[in-house]
DRENDO-1510 file (C-alpha; in Angstrom, 1 decimal, always signed):
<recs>
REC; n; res; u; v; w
REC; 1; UNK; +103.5; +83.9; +70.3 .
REC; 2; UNK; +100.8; +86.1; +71.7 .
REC; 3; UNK; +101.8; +88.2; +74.8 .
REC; 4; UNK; +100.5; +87.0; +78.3 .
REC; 5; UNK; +101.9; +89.4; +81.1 .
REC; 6; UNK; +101.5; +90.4; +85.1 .
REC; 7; UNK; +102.7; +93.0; +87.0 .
REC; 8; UNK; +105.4; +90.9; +88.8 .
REC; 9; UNK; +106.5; +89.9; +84.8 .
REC; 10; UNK; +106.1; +93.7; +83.6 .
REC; 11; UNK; +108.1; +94.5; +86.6 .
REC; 12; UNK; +111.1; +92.0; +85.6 .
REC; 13; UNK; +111.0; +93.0; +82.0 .
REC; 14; UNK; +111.5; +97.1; +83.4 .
REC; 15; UNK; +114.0; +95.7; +85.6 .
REC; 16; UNK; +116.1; +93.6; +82.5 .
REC; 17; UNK; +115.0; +92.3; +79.5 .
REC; 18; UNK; +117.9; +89.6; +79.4 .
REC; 19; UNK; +116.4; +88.4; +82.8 .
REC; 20; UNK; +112.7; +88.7; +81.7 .
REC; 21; UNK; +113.9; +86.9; +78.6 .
REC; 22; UNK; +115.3; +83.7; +80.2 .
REC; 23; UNK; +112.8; +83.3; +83.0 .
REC; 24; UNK; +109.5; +84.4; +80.8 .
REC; 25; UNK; +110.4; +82.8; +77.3 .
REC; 26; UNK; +113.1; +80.9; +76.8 .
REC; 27; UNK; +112.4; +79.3; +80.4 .
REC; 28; UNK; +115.9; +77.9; +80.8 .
REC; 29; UNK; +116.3; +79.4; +84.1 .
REC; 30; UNK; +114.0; +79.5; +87.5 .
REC; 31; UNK; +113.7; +81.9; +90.0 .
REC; 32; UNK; +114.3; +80.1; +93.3 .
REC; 33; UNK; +112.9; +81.3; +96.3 .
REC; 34; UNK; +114.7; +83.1; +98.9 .
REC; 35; UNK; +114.0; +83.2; +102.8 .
REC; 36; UNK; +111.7; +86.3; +102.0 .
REC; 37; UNK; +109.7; +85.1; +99.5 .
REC; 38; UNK; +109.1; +81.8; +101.6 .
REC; 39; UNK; +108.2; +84.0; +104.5 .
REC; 40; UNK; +105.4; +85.9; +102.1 .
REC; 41; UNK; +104.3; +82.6; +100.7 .
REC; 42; UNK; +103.7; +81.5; +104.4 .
REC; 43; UNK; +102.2; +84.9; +105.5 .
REC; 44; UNK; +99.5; +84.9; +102.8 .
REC; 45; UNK; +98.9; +81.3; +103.7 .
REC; 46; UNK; +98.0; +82.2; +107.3 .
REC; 47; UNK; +96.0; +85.6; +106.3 .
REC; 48; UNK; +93.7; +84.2; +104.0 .
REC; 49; UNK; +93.3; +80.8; +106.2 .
REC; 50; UNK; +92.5; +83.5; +109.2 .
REC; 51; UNK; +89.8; +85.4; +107.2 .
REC; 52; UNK; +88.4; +82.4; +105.1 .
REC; 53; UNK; +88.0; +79.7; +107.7 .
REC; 54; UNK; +88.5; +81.8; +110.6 .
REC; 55; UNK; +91.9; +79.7; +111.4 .
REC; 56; UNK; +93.7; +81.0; +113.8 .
REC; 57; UNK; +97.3; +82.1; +113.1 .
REC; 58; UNK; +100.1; +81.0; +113.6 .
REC; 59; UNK; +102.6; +82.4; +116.6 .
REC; 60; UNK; +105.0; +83.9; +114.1 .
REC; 61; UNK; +101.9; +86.6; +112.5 .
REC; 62; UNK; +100.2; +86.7; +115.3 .
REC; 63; UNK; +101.2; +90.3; +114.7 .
REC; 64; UNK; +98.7; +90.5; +111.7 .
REC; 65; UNK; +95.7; +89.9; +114.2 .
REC; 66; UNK; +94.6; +94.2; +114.8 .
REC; 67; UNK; +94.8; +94.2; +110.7 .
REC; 68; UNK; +93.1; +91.7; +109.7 .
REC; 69; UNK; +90.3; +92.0; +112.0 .
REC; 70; UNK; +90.3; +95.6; +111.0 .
REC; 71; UNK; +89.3; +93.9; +107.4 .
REC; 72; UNK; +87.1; +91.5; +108.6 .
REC; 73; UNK; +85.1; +94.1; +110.4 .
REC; 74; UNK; +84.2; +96.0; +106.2 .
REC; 75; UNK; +80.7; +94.6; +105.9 .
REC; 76; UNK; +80.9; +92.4; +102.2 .
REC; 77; UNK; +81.5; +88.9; +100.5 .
REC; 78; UNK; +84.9; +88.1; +101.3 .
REC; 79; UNK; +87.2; +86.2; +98.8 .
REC; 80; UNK; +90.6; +85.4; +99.2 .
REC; 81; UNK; +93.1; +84.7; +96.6 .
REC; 82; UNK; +91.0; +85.9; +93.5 .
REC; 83; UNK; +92.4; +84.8; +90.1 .
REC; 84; UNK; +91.5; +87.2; +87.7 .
REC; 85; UNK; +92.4; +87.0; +83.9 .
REC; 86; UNK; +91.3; +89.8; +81.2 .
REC; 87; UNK; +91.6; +88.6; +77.3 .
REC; 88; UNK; +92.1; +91.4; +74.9 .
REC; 89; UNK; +90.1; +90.5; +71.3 .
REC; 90; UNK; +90.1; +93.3; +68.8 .
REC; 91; UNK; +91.5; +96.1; +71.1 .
REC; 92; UNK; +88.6; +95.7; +73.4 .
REC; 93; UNK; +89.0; +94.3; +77.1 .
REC; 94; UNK; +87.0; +91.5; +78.4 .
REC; 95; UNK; +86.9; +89.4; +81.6 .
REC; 96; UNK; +88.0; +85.4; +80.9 .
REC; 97; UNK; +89.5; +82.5; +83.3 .
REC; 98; UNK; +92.8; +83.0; +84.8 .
REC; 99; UNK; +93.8; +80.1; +82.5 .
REC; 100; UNK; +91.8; +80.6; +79.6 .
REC; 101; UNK; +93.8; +79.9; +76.3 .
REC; 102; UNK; +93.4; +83.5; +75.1 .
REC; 103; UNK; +94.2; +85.3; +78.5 .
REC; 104; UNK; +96.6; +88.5; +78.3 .
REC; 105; UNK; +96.7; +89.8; +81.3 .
REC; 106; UNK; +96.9; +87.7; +84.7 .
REC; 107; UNK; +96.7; +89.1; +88.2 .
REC; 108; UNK; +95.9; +87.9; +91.9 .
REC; 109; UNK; +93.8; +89.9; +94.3 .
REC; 110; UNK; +95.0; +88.9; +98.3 .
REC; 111; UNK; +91.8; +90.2; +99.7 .
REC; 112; UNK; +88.7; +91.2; +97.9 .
REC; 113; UNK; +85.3; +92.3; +99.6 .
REC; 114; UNK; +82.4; +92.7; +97.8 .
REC; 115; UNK; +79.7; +94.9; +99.3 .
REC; 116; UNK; +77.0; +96.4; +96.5 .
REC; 117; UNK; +78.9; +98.7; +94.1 .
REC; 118; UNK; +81.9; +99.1; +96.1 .
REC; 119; UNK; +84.5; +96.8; +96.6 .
REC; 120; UNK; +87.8; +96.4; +98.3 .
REC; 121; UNK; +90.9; +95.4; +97.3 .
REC; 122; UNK; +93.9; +94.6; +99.8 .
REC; 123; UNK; +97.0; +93.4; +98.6 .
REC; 124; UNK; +99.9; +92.1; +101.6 .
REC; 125; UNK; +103.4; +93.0; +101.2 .
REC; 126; UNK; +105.8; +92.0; +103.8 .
REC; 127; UNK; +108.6; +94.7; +102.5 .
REC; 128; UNK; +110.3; +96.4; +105.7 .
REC; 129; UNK; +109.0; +100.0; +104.6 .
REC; 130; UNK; +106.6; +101.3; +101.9 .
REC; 131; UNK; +109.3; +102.9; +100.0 .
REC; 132; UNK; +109.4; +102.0; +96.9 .
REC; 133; UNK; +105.3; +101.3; +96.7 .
REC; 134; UNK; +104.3; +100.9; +93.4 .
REC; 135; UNK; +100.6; +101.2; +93.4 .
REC; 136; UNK; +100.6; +100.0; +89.8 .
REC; 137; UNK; +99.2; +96.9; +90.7 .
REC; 138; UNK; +96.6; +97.8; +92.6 .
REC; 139; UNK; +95.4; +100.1; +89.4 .
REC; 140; UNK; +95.6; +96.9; +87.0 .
REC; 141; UNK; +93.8; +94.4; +89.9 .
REC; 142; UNK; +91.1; +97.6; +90.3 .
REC; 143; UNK; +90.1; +97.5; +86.5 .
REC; 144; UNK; +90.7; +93.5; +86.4 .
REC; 145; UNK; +87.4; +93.8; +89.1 .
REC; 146; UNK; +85.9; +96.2; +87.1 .
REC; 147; UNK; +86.1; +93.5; +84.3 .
REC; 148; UNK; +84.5; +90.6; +86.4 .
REC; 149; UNK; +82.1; +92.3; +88.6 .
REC; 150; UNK; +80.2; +94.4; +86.5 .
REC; 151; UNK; +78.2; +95.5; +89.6 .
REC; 152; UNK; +81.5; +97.3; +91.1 .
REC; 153; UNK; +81.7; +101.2; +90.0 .
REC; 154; UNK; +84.4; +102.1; +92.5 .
REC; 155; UNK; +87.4; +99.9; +94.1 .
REC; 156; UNK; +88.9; +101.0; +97.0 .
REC; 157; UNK; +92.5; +99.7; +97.1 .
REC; 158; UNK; +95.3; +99.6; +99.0 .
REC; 159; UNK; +99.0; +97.9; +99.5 .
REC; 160; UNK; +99.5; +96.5; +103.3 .
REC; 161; UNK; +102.7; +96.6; +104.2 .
REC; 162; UNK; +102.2; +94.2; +107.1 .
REC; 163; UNK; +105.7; +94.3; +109.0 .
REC; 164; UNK; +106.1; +98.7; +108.8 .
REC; 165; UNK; +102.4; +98.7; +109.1 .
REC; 166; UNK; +102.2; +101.2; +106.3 .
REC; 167; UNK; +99.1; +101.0; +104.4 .
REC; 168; UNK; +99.0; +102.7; +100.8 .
REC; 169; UNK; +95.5; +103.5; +99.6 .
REC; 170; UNK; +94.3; +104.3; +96.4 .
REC; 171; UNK; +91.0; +105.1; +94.7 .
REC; 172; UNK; +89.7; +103.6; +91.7 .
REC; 173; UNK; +86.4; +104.7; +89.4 .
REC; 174; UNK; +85.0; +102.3; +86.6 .
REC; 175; UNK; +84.9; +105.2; +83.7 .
REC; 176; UNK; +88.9; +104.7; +84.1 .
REC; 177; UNK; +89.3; +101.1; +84.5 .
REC; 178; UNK; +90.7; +101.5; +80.6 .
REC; 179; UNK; +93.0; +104.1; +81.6 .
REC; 180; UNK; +94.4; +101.6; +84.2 .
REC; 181; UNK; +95.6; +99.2; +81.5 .
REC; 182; UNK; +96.8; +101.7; +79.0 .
REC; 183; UNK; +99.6; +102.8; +81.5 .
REC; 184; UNK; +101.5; +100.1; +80.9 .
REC; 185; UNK; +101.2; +100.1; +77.2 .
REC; 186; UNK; +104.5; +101.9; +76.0 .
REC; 187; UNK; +106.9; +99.0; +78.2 .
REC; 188; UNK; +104.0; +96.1; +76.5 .
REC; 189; UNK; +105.5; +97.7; +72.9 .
REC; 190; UNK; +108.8; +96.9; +73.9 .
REC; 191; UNK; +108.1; +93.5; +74.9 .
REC; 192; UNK; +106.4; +92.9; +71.8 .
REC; 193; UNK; +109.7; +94.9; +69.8 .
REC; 194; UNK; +112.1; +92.6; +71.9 .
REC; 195; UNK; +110.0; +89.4; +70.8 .
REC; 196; UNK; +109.6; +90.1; +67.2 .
REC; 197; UNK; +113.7; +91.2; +66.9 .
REC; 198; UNK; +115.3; +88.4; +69.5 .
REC; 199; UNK; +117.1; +91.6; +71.1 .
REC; 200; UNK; +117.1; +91.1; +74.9 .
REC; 201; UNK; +119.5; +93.8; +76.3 .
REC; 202; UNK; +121.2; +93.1; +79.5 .
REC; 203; UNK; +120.8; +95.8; +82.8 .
REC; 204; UNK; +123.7; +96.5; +84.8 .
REC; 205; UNK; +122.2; +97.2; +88.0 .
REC; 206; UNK; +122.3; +97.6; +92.0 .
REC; 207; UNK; +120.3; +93.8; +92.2 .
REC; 208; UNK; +122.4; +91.8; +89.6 .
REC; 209; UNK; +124.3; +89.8; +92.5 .
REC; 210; UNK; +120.8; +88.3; +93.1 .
REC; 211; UNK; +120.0; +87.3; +89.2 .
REC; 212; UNK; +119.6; +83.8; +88.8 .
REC; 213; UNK; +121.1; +84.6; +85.2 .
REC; 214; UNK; +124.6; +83.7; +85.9 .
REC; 215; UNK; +126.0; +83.5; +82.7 .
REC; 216; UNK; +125.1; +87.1; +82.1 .
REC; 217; UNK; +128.2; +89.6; +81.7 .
REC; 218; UNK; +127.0; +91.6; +84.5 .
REC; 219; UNK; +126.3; +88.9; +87.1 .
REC; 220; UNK; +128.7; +89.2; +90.0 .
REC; 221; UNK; +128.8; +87.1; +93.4 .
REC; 222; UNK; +126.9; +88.9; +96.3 .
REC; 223; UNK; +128.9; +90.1; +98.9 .
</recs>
């Protein structure tokens, strides 16, 4: 089985590999979603309605308005919910649909504007605070645009934290868009290790009384 992985997957396997394993291969289990992540389903909904179709929002992010005006005002194409997908055939990166049959990485740019050689790349987060920003993501979305837009030679990124109002930037050039997507190679190895051996090691950690892994010897009942 060839390796297909995201942040939000790379992220779960860093976080356990027992809980990676059950939701990412075996599939016996599902993440249900939690009054936060319904509230960032909903808040993406309204942003990329506002700035695609110019829909206005809805009275619950009407807070979002001085942002996202303050986006709609960078001068580019403006696509919302990009799919991106980058295959990986004889150690060599190449651009290929989000679905394609030999994707290996998969990724979703929020916002992305498109204006010559520079583009920008806006991803929402509705965390209370920007402390633990992980601006990971936006490194592998940069060189995923790099990829696709071969026009693009520098990506200006940035993680929106939407409720705090914190806004993490980050520069990207296109002679490192490789360097992006080697970062992450040492925790791909063990992935790979984990797959080849069947050895999924539980993490006892601070977030276990929210694993949908119940049977696991450290789940315990939130309290």
């Amino acid at each position: 089985m060839s390796l297909v992985w995201s942040y939000s997957s790379l992220k779960t396997f860093q976080q356990c590999p027992k809980k990676y394993y059950h939701l990412r291969v075996a599939k016996d289990i599902k993440q249900s979603d939690t009054e936060h992540t319904i509230y960032g389903k909903e808040m993406h909904t309204a942003a990329e309605e506002y700035i695609k179709n110019n829909k206005p929002l809805p009275p619950q992010f009407l807070y979002l308005t001085e942002l996202l005006e303050s986006l709609n005002k960078i001068p580019g194409e403006k696509l919302c919910e990009v799919k991106l997908g980058i295959a990986k055939v004889n150690n060599r990166y190449q651009p290929c649909d989000f679905f394609a049959k030999n994707v290996w990485w998969r990724g979703v740019a929020d916002l992305l504007i498109i204006n010559g050689d520079t583009a920008y790349s806006i991803d929402y987060k509705t965390s209370k605070n920007a402390k633990y920003a992980d601006t990971l993501q936006l490194d592998l979305v940069a060189a995923a645009i790099f990829q696709h837009y071969p026009e693009v030679t520098r990506v200006k990124s940035a993680l929106a934290y939407v409720v705090s109002k914190d806004f993490i930037k980050k520069d990207h050039e296109k002679t490192f868009k490789t360097v992006y997507l080697e970062k992450v190679k040492f925790d791909l190895e063990r992935i790979e290790t984990a797959t080849a051996t069947g050895v999924w090691n539980a993490v006892s950690g601070p977030l276990c009384g929210w694993c949908p892994v119940k049977t696991c010897h450290n789940y315990r009942e939130k309290r």
